[in-house]
N, C-alpha and C positions, 0 to 999 in steps of 0.2 A: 504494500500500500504506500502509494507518493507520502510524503510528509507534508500538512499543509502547507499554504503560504501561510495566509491569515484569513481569518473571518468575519476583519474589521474594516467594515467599509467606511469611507470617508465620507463627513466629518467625523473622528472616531472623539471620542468620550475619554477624557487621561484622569487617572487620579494620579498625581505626584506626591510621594513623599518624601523632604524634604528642598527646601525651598532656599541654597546658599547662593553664589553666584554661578555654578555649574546649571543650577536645577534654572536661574534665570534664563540662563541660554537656549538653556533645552527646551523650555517654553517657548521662546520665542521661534526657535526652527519648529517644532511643532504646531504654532498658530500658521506660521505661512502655508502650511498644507492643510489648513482650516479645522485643525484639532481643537476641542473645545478641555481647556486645562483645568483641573482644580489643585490648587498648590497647597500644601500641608506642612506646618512645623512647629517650633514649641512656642515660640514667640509670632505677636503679630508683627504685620512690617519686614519681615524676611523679604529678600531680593525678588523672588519667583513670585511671591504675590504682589509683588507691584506690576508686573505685566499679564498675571494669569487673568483666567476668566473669573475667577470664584475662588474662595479661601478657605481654608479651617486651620483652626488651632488648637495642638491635643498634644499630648504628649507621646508621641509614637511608639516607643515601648511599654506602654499600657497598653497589656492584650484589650482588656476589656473594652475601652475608648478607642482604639482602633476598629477592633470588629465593629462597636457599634455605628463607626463612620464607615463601615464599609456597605453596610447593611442599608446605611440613608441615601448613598446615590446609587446614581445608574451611570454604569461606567465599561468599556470595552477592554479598556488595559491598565493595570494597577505600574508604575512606574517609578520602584525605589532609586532612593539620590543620597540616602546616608545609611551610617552603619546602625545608629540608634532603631531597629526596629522590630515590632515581636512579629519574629517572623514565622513562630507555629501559628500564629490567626493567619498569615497570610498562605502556609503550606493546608492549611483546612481551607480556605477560603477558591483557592485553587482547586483541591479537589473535588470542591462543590460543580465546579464547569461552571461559574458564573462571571468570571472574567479571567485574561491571562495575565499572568502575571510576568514584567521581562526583567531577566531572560526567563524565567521561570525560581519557581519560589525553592527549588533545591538551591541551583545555585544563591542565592541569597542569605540561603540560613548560613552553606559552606562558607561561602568568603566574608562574612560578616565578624568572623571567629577565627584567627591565625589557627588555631587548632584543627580546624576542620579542613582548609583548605591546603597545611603545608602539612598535614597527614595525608589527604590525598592527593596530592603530586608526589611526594615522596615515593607513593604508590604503584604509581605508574612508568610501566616500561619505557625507558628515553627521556625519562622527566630526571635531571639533576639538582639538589639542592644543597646547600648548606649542610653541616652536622646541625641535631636542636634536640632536643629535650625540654618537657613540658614540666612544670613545676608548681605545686599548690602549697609550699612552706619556705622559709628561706635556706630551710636547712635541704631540703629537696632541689632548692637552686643550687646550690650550694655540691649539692652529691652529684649534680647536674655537669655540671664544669669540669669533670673527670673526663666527659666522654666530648665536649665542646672543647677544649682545652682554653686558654686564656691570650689576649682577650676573647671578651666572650660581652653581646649585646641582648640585654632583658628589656622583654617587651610586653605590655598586658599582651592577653590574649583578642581582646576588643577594643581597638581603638583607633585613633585617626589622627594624622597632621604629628605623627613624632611624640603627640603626648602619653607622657609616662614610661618614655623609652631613655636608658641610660646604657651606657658602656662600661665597665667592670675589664680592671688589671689584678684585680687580688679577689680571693675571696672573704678577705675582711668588709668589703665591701657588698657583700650578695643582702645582708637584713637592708640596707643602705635604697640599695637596686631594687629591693622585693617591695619595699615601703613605697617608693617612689612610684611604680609600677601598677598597685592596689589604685593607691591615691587618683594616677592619673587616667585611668581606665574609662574607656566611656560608657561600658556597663561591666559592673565588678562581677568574673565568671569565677574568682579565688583562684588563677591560675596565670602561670605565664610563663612565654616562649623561652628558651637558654637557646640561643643561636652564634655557631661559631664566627667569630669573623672574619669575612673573606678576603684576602688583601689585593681588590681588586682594582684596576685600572678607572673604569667607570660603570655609571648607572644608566640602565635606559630606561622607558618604559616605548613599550612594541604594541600601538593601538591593532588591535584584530577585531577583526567587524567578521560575525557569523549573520548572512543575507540568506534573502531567497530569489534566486534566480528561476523566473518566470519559463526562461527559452526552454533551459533543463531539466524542470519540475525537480529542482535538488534546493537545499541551502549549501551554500558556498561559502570558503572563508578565506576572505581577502585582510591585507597587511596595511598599513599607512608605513611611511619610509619612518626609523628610530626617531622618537626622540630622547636627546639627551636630557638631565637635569643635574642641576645641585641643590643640595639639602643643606639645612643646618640645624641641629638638634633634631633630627626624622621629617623636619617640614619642609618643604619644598620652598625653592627663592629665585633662582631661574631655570630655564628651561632652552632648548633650541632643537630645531628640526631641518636638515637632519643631520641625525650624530655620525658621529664616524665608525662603524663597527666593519668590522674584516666580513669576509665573503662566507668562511667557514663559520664565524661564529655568529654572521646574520640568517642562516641557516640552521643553526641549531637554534636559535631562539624562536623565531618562525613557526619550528617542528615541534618544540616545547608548549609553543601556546595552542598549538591544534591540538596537542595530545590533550592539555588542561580544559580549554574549553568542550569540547569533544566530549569529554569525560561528563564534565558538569551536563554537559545538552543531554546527555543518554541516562545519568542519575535520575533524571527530571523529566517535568511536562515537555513535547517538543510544540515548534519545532526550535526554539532556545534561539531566537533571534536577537540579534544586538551588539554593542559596541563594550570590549574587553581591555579596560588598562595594564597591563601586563608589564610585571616590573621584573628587570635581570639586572645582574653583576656580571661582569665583562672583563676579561683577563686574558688580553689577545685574542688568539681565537676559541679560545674558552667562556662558556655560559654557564652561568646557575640559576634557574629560578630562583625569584624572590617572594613575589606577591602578584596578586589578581583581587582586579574592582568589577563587578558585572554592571558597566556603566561609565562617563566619561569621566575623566581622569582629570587632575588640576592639572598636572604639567602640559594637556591635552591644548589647554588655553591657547598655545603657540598655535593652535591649527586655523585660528580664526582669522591668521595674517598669511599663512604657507600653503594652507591647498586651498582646490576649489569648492568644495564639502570641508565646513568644519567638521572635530569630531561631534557637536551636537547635531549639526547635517546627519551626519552618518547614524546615529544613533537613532534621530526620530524615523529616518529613511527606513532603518534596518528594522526595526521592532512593527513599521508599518505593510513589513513586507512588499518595500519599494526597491526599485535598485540603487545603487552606490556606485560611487567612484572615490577612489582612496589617492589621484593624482596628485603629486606635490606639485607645486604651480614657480615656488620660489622660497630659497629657503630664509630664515626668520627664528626670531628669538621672543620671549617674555621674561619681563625679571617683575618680582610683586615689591608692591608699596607697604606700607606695613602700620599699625597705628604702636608709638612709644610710651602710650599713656592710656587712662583707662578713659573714653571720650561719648560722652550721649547726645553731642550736638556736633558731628564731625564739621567741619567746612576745610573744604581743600583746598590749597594755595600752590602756585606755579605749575599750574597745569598747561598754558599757555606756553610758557618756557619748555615744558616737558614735551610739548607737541613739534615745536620750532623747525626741529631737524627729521621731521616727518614719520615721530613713532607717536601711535596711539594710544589713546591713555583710557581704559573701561573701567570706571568706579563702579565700585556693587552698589555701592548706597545700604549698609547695612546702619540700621538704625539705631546699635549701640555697640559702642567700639571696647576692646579691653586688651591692655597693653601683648601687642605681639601678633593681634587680631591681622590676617590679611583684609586688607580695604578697598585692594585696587591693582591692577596689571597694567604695565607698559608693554605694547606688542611694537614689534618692528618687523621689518625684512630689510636685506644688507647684499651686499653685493658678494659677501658669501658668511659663513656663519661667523666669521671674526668681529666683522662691521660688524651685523644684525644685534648681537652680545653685547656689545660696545654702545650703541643707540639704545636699546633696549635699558641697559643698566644706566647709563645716565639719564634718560628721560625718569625712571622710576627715582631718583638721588632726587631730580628736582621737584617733587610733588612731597609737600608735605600736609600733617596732617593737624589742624589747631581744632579748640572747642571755639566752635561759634560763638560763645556765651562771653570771650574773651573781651576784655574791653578794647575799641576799638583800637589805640596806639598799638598794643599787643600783636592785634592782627595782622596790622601795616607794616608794623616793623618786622615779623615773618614775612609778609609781600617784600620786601624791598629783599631778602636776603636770598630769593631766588628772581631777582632781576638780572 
């Protein structure tokens, strides 16, 4: 029996869950193909509901208030954008056949949870990872590090953007690491990853878009060219596409995310359409998995300036059972802005200056800032990725971030020092 396409005809019905500046975007490629969105998160004023059709605010890991919001519309495709979410109402909610869920509610529960998804790659034949061991005490961290050896990076088991992820040289430091870990979790599972550290050259993430190809009556899985990133403290701070990876090991990573995603699509409801941020470590022409988001990706951001399809193009494309094109058009950088302070009336200064030399500058407009908070991306493209890095990270230096509320000389006198 074919696999379907989809059974969702346009205008299709979205429920979004979560609503940061990714789930923005992805509304907005979504409304241009006349998708009718409802954007969901803990706070009002989130980014995606300033463009969506319709709003709710709940707190998405309450089984209970989630079902109950599922139960109140009428909706074609349920569309998660964060890690926060109870995702047994959404694996019942699915089995019910009353809407799909993308890529499907397996995948979702796996990659929500380092444990579920770096158990299963591990798994699987041609998938390479890290050494890790999983740990629910610090003394179990601790007994852990025997087989990770040292260094050695603890990481909850749930969570997003770097928090609560620390690096460890001693195991004096694992109660240290374990603390920090608990703390910064975004839903405490009492456990967390021991992963050795790889001493690798660089990081990628490998967008892969699992489509459904009409000619073939198949779903198909196409590649976007690397992109690179750098992180600081696990968070992401620029980005550039495309990265430079050797031919052998842009092949093994390639083969790696068919195998991962593949897996998830066949665990799960099919036909598991949709766009896969897929993160490796790079060491010539050596690959390791690292991580997988069933959904677009922040460092994905760059794609809004380098191809013809962002990846939220690609994303609403793919989950609508349209076709795609993954061409890179020219290549480009993003580096983010960032808020220093903890700020409830952002207003942003030398934006103007940041644009000058013809990089764009996308504010989320998130409605309360806290020190470290991402606010905002400078995208460029460069006449090859050296320029585009170099545009990109000075447009982002010149944008800063003051509280409105400041008295005005305060303000001015920030205006003048990005003139």
């Amino acid at each position: 029996m074919p696999v379907p396409t989809t059974s969702v005809a346009l205008p299709a019905r979205v429920l979004l869950l979560g609503s940061g500046e990714l789930g923005k975007e992805l509304t907005i490629s979504l409304q241009r193909l006349g998708c009718h969105v409802i954007a969901v998160d803990s706070y009002a004023g989130a980014p995606a509901m300033q463009v969506a059709d319709d709003f709710r605010v709940l707190n998405m890991s309450d089984g209970d208030a989630l079902e109950a919001l599922l139960d109140e519309v009428e909706i074609d495709l349920v569309v998660p954008e964060v890690e926060a979410i109870a995702t047994d109402r959404l694996a019942r909610y699915e089995a019910a056949g009353r809407a799909r869920v993308v890529p499907n509610a397996f995948s979702v529960q796996a990659t929500m949870d380092r444990q579920q998804i770096r158990s299963l790659a591990a798994s699987l034949e041609g998938v390479t990872t890290s050494k890790f061991r999983f740990a629910s005490s610090a003394d179990e961290l601790r007994a852990s590090l025997e087989h990770t050896g040292l260094p050695a990076f603890i990481k909850p088991t749930m969570s997003s953007s770097g928090h609560g992820q620390s690096r460890i040289e001693s195991a004096d430091q694992a109660q240290a690491a374990w603390d920090e870990a608990i703390e910064g979790a975004r839903s405490n599972t009492g456990r967390v990853i021991v992963e050795e550290q790889i001493n690798f050259d660089s990081e990628i993430t490998l967008l892969t878009v699992r489509w459904w190809n009409d000619e073939r009556q198949r779903v198909e899985t196409s590649f976007c060219e690397p992109i690179g990133h750098r992180q600081v403290d696990g968070d992401y701070v620029e980005s550039w596409q495309p990265a430079h990876v050797t031919d052998a090991a842009l092949r093994s990573c390639q083969e790696m995310a068919r195998i991962v995603t593949s897996a998830l699509a066949e665990s799960g409801a099919a036909p598991a359409l949709g766009l896969f941020g897929v993160e490796f470590f790079l060491q010539e022409d050596r690959a390791w998995f690292s991580e997988l988001s069933p959904r677009p990706h922040d460092t994905g951001m760059v794609t809004m300036a380098t191809q013809r399809l962002s990846e939220f193009d690609l994303h609403a494309r793919a989950i609508l059972g349209l076709p795609i094109d993954t061409t890179l058009a020219q290549p480009g950088a993003s580096a983010v802005v960032k808020s220093d302070q903890a700020i409830e009336d952002a207003c942003y200064l030398g934006v103007a200056h940041a644009m000058a030399d013809g990089a764009d500058v996308r504010i989320f407009n998130k409605p309360v800032s806290r020190a470290g908070r991402r606010l905002a991306v400078a995208i460029s493209v460069g006449r090859d990725i050296d320029d585009a890095r170099r545009l990109a990270n000075e447009a982002a230096g010149r944008v800063s971030v003051v509280s409105a509320s400041d008295d005005e000389q305060s303000v001015k006198m920030a205006s003048l020092d990005h003139d």
